[in-house]
LORO-67507 format. One record per residue (C-alpha): residue number from 1; residue in three letters; x, y, z. Coordinates in steps of 0.001 Angstrom, whole numbers, always signed. Layout:
N
   seq   type        px        py        pz
   NUM    ala         X         Y         Z
...
//
This chain:
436
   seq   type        px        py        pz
     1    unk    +21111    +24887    +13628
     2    unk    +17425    +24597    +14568
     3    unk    +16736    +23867    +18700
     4    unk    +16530    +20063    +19707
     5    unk    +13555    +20519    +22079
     6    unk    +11399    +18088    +19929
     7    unk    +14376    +15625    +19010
     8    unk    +14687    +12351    +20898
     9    unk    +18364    +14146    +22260
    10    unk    +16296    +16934    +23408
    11    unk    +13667    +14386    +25063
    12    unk    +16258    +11828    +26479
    13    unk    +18214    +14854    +27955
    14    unk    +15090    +17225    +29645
    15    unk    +14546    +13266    +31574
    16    unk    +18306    +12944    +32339
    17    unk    +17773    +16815    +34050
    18    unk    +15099    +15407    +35985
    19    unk    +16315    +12080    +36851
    20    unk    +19331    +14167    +38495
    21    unk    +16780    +16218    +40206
    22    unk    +15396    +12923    +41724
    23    unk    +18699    +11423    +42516
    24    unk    +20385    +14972    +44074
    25    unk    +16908    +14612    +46422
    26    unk    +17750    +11537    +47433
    27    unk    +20956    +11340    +47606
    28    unk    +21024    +10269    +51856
    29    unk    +18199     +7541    +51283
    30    unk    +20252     +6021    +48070
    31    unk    +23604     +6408    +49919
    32    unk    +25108     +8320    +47164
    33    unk    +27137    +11400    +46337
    34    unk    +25355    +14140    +44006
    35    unk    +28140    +14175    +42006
    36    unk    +28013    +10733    +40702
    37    unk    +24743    +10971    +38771
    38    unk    +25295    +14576    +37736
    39    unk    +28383    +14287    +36332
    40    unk    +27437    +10982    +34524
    41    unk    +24616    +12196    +32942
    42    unk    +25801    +15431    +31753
    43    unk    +28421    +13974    +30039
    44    unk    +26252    +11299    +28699
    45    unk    +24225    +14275    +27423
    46    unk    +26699    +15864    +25481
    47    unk    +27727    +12645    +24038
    48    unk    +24133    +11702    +22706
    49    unk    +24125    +15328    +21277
    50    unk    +27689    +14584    +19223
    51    unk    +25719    +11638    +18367
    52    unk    +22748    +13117    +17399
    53    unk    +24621    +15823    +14884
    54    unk    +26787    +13715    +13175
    55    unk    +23872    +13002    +10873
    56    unk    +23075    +17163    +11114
    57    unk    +24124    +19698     +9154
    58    unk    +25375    +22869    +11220
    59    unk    +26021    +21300    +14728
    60    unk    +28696    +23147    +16706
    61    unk    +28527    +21216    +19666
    62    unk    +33006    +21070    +20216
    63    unk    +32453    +24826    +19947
    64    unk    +29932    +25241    +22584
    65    unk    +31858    +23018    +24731
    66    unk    +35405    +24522    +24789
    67    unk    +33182    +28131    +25132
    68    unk    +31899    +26255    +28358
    69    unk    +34311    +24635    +29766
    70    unk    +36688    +28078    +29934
    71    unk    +33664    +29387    +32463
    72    unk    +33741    +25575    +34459
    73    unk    +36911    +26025    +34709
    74    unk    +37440    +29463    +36428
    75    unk    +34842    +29226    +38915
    76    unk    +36424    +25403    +39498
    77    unk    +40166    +25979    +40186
    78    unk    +38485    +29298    +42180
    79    unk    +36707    +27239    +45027
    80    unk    +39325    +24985    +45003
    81    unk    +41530    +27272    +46238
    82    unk    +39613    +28740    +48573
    83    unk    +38968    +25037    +50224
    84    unk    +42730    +24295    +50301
    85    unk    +43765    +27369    +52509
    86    unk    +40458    +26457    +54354
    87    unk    +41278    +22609    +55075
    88    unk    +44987    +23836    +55900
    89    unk    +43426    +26591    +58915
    90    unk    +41328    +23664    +59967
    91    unk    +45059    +21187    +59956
    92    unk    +46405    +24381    +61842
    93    unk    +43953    +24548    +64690
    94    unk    +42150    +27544    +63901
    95    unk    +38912    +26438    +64118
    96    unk    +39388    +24455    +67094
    97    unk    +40454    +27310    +69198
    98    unk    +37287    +29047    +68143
    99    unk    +34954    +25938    +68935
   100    unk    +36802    +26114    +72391
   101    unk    +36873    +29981    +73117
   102    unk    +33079    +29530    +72150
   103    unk    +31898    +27003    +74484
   104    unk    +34372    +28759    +77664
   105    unk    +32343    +31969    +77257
   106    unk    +30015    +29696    +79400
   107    unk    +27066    +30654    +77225
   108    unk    +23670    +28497    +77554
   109    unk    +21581    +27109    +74363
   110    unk    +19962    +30170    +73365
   111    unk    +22819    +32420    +73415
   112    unk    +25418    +29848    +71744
   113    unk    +22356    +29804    +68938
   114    unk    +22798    +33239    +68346
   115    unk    +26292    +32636    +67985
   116    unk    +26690    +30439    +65975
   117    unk    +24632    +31981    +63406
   118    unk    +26118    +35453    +64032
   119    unk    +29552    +33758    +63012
   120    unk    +28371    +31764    +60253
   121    unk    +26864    +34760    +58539
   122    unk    +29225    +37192    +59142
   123    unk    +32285    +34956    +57732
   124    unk    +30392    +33386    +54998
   125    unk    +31325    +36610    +52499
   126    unk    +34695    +35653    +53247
   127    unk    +35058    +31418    +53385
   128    unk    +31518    +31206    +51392
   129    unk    +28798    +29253    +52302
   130    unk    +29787    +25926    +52212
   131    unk    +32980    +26111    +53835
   132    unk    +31245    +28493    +57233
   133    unk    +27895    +26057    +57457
   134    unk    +30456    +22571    +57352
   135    unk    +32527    +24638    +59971
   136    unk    +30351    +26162    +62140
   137    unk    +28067    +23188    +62015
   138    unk    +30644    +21029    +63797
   139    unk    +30966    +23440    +66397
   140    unk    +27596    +23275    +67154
   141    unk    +27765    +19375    +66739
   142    unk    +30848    +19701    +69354
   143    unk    +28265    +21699    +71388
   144    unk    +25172    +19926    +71734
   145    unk    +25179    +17326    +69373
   146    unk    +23046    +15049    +71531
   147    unk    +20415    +17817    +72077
   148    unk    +17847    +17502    +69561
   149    unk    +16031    +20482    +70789
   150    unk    +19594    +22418    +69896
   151    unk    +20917    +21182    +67557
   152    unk    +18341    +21097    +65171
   153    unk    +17398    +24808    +65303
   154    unk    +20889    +25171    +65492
   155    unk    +21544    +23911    +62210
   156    unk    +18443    +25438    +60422
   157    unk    +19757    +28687    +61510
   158    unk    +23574    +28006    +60383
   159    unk    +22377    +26991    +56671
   160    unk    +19919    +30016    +56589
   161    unk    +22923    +32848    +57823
   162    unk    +25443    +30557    +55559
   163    unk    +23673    +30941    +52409
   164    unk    +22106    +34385    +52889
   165    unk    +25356    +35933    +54334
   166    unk    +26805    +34464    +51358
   167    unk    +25173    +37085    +49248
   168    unk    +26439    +40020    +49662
   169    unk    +29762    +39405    +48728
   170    unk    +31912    +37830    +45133
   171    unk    +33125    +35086    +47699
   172    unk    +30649    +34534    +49435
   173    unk    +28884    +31081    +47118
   174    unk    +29570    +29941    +43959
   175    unk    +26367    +31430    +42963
   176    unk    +27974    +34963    +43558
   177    unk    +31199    +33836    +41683
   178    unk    +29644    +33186    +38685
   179    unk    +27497    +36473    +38931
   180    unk    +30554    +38589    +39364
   181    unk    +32774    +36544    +36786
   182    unk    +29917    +36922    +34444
   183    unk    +29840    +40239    +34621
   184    unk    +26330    +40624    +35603
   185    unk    +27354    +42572    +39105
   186    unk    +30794    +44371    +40131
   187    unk    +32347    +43490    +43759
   188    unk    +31374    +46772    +45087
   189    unk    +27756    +46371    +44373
   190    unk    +27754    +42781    +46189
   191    unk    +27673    +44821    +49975
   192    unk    +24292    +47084    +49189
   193    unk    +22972    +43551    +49988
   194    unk    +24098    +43309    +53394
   195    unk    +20800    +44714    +54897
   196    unk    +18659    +42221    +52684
   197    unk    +20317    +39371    +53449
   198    unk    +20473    +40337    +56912
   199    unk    +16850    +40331    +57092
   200    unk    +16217    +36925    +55913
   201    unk    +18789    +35634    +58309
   202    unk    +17366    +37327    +61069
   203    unk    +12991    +37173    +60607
   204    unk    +14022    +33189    +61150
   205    unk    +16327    +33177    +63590
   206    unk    +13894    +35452    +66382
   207    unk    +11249    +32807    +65104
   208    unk    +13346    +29975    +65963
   209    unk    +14854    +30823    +69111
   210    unk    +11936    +30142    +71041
   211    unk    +12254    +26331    +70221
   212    unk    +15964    +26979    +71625
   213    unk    +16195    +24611    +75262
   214    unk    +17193    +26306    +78247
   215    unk    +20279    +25065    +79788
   216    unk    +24037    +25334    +79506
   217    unk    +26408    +22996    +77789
   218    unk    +29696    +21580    +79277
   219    unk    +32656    +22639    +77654
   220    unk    +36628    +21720    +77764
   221    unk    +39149    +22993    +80369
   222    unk    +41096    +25183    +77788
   223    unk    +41521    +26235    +74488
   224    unk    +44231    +24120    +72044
   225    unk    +46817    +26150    +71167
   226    unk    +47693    +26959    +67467
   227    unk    +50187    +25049    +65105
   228    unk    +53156    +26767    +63879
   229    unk    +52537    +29101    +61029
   230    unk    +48209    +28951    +61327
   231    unk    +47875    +32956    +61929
   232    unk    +50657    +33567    +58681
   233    unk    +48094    +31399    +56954
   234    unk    +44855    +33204    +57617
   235    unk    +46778    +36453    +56671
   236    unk    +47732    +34588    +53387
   237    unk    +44377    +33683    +52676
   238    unk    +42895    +37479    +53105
   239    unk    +46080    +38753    +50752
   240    unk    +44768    +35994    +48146
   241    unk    +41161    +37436    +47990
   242    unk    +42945    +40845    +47884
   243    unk    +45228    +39745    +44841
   244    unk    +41902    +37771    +43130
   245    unk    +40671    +41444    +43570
   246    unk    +43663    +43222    +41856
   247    unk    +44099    +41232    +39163
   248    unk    +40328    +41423    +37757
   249    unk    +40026    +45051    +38506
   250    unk    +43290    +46693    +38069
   251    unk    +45015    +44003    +35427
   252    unk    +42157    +42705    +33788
   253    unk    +42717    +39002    +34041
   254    unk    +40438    +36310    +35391
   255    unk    +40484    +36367    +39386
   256    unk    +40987    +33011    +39682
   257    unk    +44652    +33141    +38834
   258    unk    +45090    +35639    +41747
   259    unk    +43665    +33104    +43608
   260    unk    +46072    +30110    +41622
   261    unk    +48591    +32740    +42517
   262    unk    +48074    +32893    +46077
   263    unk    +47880    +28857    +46199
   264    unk    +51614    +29380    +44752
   265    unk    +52431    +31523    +47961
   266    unk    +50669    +29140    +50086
   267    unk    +52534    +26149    +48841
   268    unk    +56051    +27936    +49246
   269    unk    +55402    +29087    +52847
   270    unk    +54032    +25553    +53560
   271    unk    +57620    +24220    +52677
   272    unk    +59021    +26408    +55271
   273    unk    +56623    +24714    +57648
   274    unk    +57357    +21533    +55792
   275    unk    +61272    +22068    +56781
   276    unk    +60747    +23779    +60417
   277    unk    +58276    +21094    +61307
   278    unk    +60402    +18601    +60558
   279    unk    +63524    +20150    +63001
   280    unk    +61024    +20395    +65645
   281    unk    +59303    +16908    +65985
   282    unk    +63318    +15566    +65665
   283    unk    +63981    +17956    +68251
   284    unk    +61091    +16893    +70487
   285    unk    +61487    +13408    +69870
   286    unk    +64429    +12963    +70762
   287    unk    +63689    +14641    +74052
   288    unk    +60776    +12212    +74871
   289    unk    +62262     +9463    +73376
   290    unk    +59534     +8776    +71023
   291    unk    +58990     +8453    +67679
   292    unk    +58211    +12408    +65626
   293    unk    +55110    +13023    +64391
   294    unk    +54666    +13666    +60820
   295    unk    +55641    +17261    +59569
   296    unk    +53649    +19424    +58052
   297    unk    +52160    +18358    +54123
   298    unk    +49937    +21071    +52420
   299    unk    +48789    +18291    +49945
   300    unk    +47435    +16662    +52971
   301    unk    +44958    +19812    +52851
   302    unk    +44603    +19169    +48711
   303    unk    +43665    +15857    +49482
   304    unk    +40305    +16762    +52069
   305    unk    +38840    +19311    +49728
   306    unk    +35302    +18660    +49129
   307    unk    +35820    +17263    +45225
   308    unk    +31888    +15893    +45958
   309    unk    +30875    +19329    +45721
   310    unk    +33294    +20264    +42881
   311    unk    +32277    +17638    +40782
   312    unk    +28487    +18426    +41138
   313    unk    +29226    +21732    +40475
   314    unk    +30784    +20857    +37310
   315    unk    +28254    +18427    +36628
   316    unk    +25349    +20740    +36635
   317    unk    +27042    +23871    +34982
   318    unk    +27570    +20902    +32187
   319    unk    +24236    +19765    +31984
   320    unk    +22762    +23218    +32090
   321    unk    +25027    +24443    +29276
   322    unk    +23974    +21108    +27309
   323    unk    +20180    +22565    +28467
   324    unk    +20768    +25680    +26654
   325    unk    +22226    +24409    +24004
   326    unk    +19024    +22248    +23267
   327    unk    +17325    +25262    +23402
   328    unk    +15218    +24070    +26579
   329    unk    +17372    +27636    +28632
   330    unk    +16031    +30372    +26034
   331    unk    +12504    +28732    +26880
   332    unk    +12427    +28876    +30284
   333    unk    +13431    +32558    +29957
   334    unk    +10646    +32887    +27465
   335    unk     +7986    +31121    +30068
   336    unk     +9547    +32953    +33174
   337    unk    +11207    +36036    +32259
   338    unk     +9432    +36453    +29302
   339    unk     +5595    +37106    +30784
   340    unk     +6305    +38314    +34052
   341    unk     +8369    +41627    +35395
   342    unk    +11760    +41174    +36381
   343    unk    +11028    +41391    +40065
   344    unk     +8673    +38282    +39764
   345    unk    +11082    +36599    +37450
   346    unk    +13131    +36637    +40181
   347    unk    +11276    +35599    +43202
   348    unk    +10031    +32829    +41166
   349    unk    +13636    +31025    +40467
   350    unk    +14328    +31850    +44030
   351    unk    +11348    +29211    +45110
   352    unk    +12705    +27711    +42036
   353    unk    +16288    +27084    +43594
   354    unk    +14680    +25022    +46668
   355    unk    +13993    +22295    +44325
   356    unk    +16869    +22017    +41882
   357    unk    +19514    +23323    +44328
   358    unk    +20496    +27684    +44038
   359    unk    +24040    +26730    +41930
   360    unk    +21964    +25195    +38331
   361    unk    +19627    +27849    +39467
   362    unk    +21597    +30494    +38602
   363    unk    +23690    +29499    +36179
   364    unk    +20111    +28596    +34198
   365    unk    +19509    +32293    +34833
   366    unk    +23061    +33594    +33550
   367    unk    +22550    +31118    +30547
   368    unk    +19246    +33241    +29563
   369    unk    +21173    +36285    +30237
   370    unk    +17207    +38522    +30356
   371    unk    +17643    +42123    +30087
   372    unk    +17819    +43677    +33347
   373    unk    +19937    +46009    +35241
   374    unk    +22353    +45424    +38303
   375    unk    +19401    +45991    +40811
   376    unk    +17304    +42808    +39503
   377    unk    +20869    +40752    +39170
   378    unk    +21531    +41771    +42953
   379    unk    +17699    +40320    +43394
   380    unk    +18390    +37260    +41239
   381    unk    +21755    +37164    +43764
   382    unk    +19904    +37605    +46794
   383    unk    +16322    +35281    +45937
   384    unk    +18306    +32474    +44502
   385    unk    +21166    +32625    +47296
   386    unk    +18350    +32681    +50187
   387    unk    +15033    +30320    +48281
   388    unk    +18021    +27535    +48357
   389    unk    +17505    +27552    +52147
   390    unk    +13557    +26828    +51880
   391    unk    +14519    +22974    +51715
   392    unk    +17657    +21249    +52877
   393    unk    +18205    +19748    +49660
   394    unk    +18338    +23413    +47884
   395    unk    +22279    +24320    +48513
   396    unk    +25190    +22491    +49470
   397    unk    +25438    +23985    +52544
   398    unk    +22141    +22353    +53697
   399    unk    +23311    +19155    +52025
   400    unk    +26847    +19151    +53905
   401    unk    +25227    +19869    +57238
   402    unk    +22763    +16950    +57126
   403    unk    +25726    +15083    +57071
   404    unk    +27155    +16069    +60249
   405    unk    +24010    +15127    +62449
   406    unk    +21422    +12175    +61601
   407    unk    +18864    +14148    +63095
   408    unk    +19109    +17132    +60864
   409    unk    +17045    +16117    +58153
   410    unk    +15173    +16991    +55384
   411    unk    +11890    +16473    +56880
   412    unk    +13026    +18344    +59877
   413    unk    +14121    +21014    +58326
   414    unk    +10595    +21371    +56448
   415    unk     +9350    +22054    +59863
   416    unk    +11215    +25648    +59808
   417    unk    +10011    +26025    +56297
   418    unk     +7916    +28234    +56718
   419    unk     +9772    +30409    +59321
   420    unk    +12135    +30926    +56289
   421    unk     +9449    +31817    +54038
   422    unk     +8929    +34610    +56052
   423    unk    +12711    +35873    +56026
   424    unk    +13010    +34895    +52441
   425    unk    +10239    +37530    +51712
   426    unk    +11396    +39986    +54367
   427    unk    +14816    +40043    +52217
   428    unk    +12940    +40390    +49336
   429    unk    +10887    +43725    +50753
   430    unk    +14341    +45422    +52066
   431    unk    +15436    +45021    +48837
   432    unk    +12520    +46972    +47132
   433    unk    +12658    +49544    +49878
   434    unk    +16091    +50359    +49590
   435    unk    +17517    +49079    +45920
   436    unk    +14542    +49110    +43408
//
């Protein structure tokens, strides 16, 4: 079948991509979630093109649709599992002992900035980006929240180690998922990013830290101690990216059903806990004389995953596959792959990504699938990953952490702009010196 660009599907559709461009821009002025408009018009999309070839001979719309869902679907049930065992550390204490052993160190402003960004980038490869911003962000709320002069740095520098140490590893973003499950990169090649993405964390973050305030901030008497079972957890959670690993490399299945698999072994050890909690809050209750406390539920952690994320994620992998099916993806790769070299292809969707958000980025690029080697994918990785961070609006993890503190906004994070610029291009250099 010929490509729709010209129809009034293909018309109605490139305005519903922009319209959700607007929308996903606005989304803390309009009071609502990305998701909502994405996944409404993407579906709508699909539906005017079932429309549109019922009177057209060749359509295989159903068939390009099953085809995509498979890959929605993989990279879908793979976050999600990563944000249940995440929720149930966070339900276990883990991350409150940290927030507490951080602030005891009796560190001052700058220092605690440093921190905090350190941390952020360093687990991001392992939580990904969203999940080590959201966290690390409330620390710093918990901090200084009512610092401006903190905690607005702060957070520019949590989004910008978030998203660029999310990079250099499979798990680090769902942009890196679907670069590895697509086949573009292998897991092993993810790490020769580490200095690159280093780089554009760090050019911002010495620029920054001069606007840090001097001063130290008060912090609680002790640490809270950890839940029963939280430390069995986080080892559970490292074996699950180890089986995700095994069962793509050595068996040759999809890594997200290590991952389901490891959910499985989650959900059994958490009706141990389930069954031990329960003997324990009788057992303490009865020695009070109060009433027990709930036991231990792992679909409490189910329930808080970030399904506003999910959904948009979904959303705009369905509304760029219904892009590409138009034929609007194969010319954009014409336009920007086409005419330019690789290397500039690539730097280009990377300033690209600040707009329209680094996850329909790169799944636009995947979807034009240009001829280049794992060197320019590891670019396309590392410029799409980072350029997100230009603008708050430009990954989720800036999105999620202008919801912790009103005064982390998008205008004030255009201030830092161009402090990130210069880290986004310092990546960009490391990586010609050492990888081109």
């Amino acid at each position: 079948m010929e490509p729709m660009t010209g129809s009034w599907v293909g018309n109605l559709a490139l305005f519903f991509f922009f319209l959700i461009l607007i929308l996903v821009a606005l989304e803390k002025q309009i009071q609502m979630r990305r998701s909502k408009p994405t996944v409404f018009f993407a579906c709508l999309t699909w539906g005017l093109i079932g429309v549109y070839e019922v009177g057209q001979p060749g359509g295989h719309a159903e068939e390009a649709v099953h085809h995509l869902t498979g890959s929605i679907a993989q990279l879908f049930f793979f976050v999600f599992v990563a944000m249940v065992f995440i929720n149930t550390l966070e339900e276990r204490g883990m991350f409150d002992q940290l927030r507490a052993r951080l602030v005891r160190r009796g560190l001052d402003y700058r220092q605690l900035f440093w921190a905090t960004g350190t941390i952020t980038f360093l687990i991001s490869p392992l939580v990904d980006n969203l999940t080590s911003a959201l966290l690390i962000g409330r620390v710093a709320q918990a901090i200084g929240g009512t610092n401006v002069r903190f905690i607005v740095p702060a957070f520019v520098n949590i989004v910008v180690a978030a998203n660029a140490g999310g990079t250099w590893s499979p798990f680090g973003d769902i942009t890196t998922l679907m670069i590895w499950m697509s086949g573009k990169i292998e897991s092993y090649q993810f790490p020769h990013l580490f200095v690159p993405a280093l780089c554009s964390w760090l050019v911002p973050a010495v620029i920054m830290q001069f606007a840090i305030p001097e001063g130290k901030p008060e912090g609680p008497a002790h640490a809270p101690a950890l839940k029963h079972g939280a430390k069995v957890i986080l080892g559970l959670g490292l074996f699950t990216i180890f089986l995700a690993l095994f069962f793509h490399h050595v068996l040759g299945l999809l890594p997200y059903l290590g991952m389901m698999f490891g959910l499985g072994i989650l959900m059994s050890f958490a009706y141990y806990l389930l069954l031990t909690d329960r003997i324990r809050n009788h057992r303490l209750a009865s020695l009070n004389n109060t009433e027990p406390p709930p036991p231990f539920n792992i679909f409490g952690s189910v329930a808080r995953v970030e399904f506003d994320t999910l959904l948009f994620f979904f959303g705009s992998m369905l509304m760029i596959g219904a892009l590409d099916y138009l034929g609007y993806i194969s010319l954009a790769s014409q336009s920007i792959f086409g005419g330019h070299a690789p290397m500039t292809s690539n730097v280009i969707m990377g300033v690209i990504s600040a707009v329209v958000d680094n996850i329909p980025a790169l799944f636009a690029v995947v979807q034009m699938n240009p001829a280049m080697g794992p060197e320019q994918w590891l670019l396309a990785t590392l410029s799409i990953g980072v350029g997100g961070s230009l603008l708050s609006i430009g990954s989720v993890a800036g999105v999620v952490v202008m919801g912790v503190n009103p005064n982390y906004n998008f205008v004030s994070h255009l201030k830092w702009t161009p402090a990130i610029a210069a880290g986004y291009i310092a990546g960009i250099v490391s990586w010609w010196l050492l990888l081109s």
